[in-house]
N, C-alpha and C positions, 0 to 999 in steps of 0.2 A: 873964933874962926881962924884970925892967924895965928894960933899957938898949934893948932889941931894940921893946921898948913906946914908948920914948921918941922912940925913932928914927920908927917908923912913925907915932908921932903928929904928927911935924914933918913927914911929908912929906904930911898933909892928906886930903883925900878927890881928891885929882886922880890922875887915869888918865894917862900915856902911856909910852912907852920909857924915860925917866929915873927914874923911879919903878920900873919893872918891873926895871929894872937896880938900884936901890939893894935893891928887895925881896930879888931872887936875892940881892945879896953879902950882906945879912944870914943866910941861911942854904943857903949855901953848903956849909962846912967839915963841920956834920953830915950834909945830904942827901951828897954825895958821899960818907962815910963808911956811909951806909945802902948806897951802890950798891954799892958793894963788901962788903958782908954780904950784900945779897940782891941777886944777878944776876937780872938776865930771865929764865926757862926758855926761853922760843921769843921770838925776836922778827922782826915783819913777816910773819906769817901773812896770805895774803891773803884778807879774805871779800868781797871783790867784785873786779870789773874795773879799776875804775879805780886809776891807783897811788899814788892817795891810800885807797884802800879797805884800809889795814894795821891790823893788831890784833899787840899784845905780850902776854905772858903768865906774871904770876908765879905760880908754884907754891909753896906750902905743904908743911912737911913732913905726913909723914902718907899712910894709903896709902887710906884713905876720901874720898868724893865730898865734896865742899866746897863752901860756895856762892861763887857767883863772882860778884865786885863790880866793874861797868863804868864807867870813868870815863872822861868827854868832857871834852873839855878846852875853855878859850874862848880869847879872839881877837878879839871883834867882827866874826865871820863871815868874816873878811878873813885871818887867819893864827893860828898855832899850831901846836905838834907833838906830839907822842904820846912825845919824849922816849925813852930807852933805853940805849942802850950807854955814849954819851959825852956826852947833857945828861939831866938829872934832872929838873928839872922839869917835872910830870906824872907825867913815871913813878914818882914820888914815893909818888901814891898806890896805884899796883899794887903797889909794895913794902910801903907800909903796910899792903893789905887782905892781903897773903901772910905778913906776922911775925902778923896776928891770927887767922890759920887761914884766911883762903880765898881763893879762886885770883881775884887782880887782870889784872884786863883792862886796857890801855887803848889807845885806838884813835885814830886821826887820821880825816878823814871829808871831805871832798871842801868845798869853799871858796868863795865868794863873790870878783868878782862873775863868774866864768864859770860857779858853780854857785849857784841861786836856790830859792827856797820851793819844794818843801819839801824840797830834794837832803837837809841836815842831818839831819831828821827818818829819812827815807827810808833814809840808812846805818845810823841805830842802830836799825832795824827789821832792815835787813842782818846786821851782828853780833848781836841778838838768835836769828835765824833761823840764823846758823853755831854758835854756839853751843850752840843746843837739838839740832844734829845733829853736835856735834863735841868740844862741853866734857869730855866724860867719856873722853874719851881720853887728856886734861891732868890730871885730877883733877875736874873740874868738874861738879856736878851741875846739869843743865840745867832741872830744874826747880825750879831756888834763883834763880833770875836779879835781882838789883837793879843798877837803872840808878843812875849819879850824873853831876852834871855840874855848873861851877860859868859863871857867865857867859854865853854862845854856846852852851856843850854845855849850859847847863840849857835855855834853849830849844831847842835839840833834846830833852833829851830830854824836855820837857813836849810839844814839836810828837810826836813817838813816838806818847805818850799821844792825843794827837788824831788820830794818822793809821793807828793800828796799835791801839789799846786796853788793857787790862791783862790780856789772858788768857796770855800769857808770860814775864811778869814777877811777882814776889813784891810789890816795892815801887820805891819812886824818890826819891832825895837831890838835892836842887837847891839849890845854891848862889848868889848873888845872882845870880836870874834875871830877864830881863823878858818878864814876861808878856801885858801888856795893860793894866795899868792907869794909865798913864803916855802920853806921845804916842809917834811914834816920833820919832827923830833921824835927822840926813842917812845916820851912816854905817849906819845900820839899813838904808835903801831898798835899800842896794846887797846887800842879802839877799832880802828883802820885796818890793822893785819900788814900785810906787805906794802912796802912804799909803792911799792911797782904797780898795786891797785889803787893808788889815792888820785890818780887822775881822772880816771872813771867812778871814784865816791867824792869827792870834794865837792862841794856845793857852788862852788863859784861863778859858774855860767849860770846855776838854777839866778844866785842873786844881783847877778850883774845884769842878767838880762828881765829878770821878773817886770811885770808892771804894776803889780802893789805896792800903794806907798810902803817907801822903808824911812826908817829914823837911825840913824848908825852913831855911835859916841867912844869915843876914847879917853884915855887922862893920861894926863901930862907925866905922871911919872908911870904909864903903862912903859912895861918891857920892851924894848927896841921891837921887835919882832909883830907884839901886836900893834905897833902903829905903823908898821910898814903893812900889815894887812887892812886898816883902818883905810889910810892914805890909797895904795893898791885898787880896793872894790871902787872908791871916787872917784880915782882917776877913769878908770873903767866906766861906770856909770855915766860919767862927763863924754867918755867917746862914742859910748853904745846909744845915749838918750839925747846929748848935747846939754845936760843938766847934769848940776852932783842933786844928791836930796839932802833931805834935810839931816843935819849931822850937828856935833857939838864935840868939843873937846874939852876935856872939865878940869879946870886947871885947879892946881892943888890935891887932886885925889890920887890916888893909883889902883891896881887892876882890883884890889881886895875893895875899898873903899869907895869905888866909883857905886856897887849894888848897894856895900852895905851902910852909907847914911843918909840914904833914901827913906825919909819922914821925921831926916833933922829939920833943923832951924836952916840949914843952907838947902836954899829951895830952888836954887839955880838948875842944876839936871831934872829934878822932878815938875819946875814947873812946862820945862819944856817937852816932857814924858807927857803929863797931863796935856797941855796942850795940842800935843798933836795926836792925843787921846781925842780928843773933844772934835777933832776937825776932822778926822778921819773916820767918826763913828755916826756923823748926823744922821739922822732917818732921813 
């Protein structure tokens, strides 16, 4: 764990494909080791039309209803996949939320810039709504529903929250998300469209004022930017409610790594994912 520490520490707070590539080859050799303990149950179910509208599905053992944990994946609007058969990452964490007893989702969702505000939003109301009329066929109990997403998918799934509200969902896990408190950047617009419309699409009042439990997390080597939106929604939260919620800052990882070593041996993020799985879903 500290060589894997040390690694992520030298490659700084910067985002792009060489990074994203040194992250996967540091945990590699265990995530494919998980894919092969826990296979997909169903993979590429589709809850919408378009053929980006796919959903996977790990199942848990066990013959009782489980709650099902949905995880968007990011990208910066622009790409990503939902992972499965033969790449791991993302599906990483449908196998995570499947070894901890409940049935992982995770979904790919229609993409920028041929798909714009608030298409992202709009699918994970889509799999929300397949779900609540399909989960319990999988094992799933459809009124346990928690959203997660880390990057691109937490803005989804905070835009959700704005566009769809919390009456079908338990709670929502957002990982270094941008929500509004920060400007946008170019490669934002090509989601968003005109800056001069991101105050009336940002999600930021839907999650600063929501009353569903939230889990919010950052890593220590996240880009300036997202942990000023990190910091930003808490302070917010602390003025709106007179509470921060539950958060975490994962020290050692960065924005690539915080999703993707989710069903290593470092169980520090996932046990407190699980965790507030568990607490938020009672019957």
């Amino acid at each position: 764990m500290n060589q894997i520490r040390q690694s992520i520490a030298a490659m700084g707070t910067h985002l792009g494909p060489d990074v994203l590539a040194q992250c996967r080859a540091l945990f590699d050799a265990d995530q494919s080791a998980l894919r092969e303990q826990v296979p997909v149950t169903v993979a590429d179910i589709a809850y919408g039309p378009h053929e980006r509208h796919r959903l996977d599905l790990y199942r848990p053992q066990g013959s009782n209803l489980a709650p099902v944990l949905v995880f968007v994946h990011g990208g910066g609007f622009l790409k990503g996949d939902k992972g499965g058969v033969d790449a791991w990452p993302n599906a990483n964490v449908g196998r995570m939320a499947a070894q901890a007893g409940f049935v992982g989702g995770v979904i790919n969702y229609r993409l920028a810039p041929d798909n714009v505000w608030p298409a992202g939003s709009e699918d994970v109301a889509a799999v929300v709504a397949w779900l609540k009329a399909h989960a319990a066929q999988y094992g799933g109990d459809p009124e346990r529903i928690v959203l997660m997403g880390t990057s691109a998918g937490s803005v989804h799934v905070a835009g959700y929250l704005k566009l769809a509200g919390v009456r079908d969902i338990r709670a929502a896990i957002l990982l270094s998300g941008l929500y509004g408190y920060t400007p946008l950047d170019e490669r934002d617009t090509y989601y968003y469209d005109d800056p001069a419309l991101y105050p009336d699409r940002m999600p930021l009042d839907a999650v600063a004022s929501t009353s569903l439990p939230l889990f919010l997390a950052c890593a220590e080597f996240d880009p300036p930017r997202f942990q000023a939106e990190f910091l930003g929604l808490m302070r917010d939260r602390l003025t709106r409610h007179g509470a921060m919620p539950r958060a975490f800052i994962h020290s050692g990882h960065n924005h690539y790594s915080m999703a993707m070593h989710l069903g290593t041996a470092d169980r520090r993020l996932s046990d407190e994912i699980c965790a507030f799985v568990r607490e938020t879903t009672k019957s």
